[in-house]
N, C-alpha and C positions, 0 to 999 in steps of 0.2 A: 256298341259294337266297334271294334277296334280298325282302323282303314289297314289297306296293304302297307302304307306307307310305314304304319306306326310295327305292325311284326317284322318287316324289314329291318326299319332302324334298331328294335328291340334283339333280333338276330345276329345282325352286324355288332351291336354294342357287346354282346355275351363275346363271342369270338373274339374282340378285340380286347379284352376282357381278358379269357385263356390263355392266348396270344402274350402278351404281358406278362401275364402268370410264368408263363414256360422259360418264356427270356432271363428273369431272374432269378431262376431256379439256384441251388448253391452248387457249381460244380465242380468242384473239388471233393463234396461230400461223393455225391453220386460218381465221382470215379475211385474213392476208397470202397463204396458199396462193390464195383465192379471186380476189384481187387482182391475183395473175403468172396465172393462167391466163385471167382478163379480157382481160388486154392481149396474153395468147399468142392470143387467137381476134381481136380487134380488129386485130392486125398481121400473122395469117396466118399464126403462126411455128408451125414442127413442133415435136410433141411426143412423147415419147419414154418407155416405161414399162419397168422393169426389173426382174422376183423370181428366185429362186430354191425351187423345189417349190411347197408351196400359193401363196407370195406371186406367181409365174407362172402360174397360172389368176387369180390374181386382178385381175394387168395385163392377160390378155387379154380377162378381164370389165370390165375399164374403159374399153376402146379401144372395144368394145360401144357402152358406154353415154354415152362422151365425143362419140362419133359422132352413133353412132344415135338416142342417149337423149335428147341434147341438141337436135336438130334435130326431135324427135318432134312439137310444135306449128307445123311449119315455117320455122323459121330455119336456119343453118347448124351443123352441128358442127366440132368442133375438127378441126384435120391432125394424127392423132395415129396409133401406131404403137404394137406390143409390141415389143422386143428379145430375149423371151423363146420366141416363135412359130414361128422358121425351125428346124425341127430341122436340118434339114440343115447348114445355115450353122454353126448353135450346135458341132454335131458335129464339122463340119471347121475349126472352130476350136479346138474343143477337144484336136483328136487330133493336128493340124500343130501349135498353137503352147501352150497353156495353155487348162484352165478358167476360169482365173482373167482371160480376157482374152475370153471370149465377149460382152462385155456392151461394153465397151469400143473391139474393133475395129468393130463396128456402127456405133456412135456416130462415130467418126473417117472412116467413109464416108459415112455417111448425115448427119451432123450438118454445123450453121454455127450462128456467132455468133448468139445471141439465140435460139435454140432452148432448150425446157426439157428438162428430163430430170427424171421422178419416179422415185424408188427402193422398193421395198416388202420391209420387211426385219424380223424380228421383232428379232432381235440389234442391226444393224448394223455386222456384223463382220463379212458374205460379202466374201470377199477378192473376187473377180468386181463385186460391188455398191462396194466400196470403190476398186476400180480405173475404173470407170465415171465415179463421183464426180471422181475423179481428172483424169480426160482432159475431162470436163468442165468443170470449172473453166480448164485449161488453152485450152479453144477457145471462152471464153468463153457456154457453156452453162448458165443458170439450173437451179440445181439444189432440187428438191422431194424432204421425206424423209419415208414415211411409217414409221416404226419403233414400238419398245415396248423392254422389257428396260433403259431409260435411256439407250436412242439409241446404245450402242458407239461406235464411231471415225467413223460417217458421222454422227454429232447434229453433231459439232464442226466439219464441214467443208460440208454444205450449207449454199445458200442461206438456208432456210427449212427446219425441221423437227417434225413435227408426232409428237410422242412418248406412244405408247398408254400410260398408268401400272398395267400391267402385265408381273408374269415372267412367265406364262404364255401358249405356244403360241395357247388354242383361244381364248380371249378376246380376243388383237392381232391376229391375221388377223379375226376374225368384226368387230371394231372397224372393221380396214381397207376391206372391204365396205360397215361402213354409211358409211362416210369415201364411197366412190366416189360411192353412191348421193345421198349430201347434196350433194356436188359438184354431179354431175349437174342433179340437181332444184335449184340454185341457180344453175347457169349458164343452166337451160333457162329460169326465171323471168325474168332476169337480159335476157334476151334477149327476152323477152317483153314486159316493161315498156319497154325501150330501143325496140321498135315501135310503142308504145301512146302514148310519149311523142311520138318523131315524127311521129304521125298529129295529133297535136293542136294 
């Protein structure tokens, strides 16, 4: 049995842990990510969010907050979308033709040029997340990567990739999350001042 002592310090050490994580984050990347997604709400353009297991609750937490979150002081949200959401679709793509193409034949229906597409990946080596990339490039779809682990084979082939500098699972998703919510909360700002400006 474990003392108070010992989940305390096991507690404190995860936080400081995260902590770290956040600090050297790449930010230069993450303010080009804020920059395509400006111009994806300015021009109306659809946007497209793609994980597999936690990193798909986490796209359909961001379609939440890209929405909802962002239009919360009255402006508009983004046209945004999960690819991760339709079981069914997902199902009977996976069972007719490949897993590995669930992510990708969406995109090929649903997608046009100048759409973006975000990936959420802790690896970046989901063959599904790496075929997505793929067809997107191909149909001229801006591609956003949010990864960790050193970005795998999708660091190299997004547009823009923003790489958690961490191996570990529970620190690059919990990263990813606060990546949605700064988003958020910087587009909804973002949107705010650009009304405050034209009032004046």
């Amino acid at each position: 049995m474990s003392t108070l002592a010992d989940r305390k310090k096991f507690s404190s050490d995860y936080v400081e842990t995260l902590c770290d994580v956040l600090h050297d984050l790449p930010w230069d990347d993450l303010a080009h990510v804020l920059r395509l997604l400006e111009q994806a709400h300015i021009e109306r353009r659809q946007v497209f969010i793609a994980g597999n297991g936690g990193s798909s609750a986490t796209a359909s937490h961001m379609v939440n907050d890209l929405i909802a979150g962002v239009a919360k002081q009255g402006g508009r949200g983004l046209c945004v979308m999960s690819l991760s959401d339709n079981v069914p679709l997902i199902t009977a793509i996976a069972n007719d033709k490949s897993y590995a193409d669930i992510f990708a034949d969406q995109l090929l229906a649903l997608g046009q040029s100048g759409d973006t597409l975000i990936v959420l990946s802790c690896s970046g080596n989901s063959t599904n997340v790496v075929r997505a990339v793929e067809v997107a490039q191909n149909m001229q779809i801006t591609t956003i990567a949010l990864l960790g682990m050193g970005g795998g084979r999708v660091a190299k082939m997004a547009d823009v990739s923003v790489i958690v500098p961490s191996d570990d699972y529970g620190p690059i998703e919990d990263v990813h999350m606060v990546l949605d919510h700064l988003i958020t909360a910087y587009l909804r700002s973002w949107l705010i001042k650009g009304r405050q400006d034209t009032s004046q």
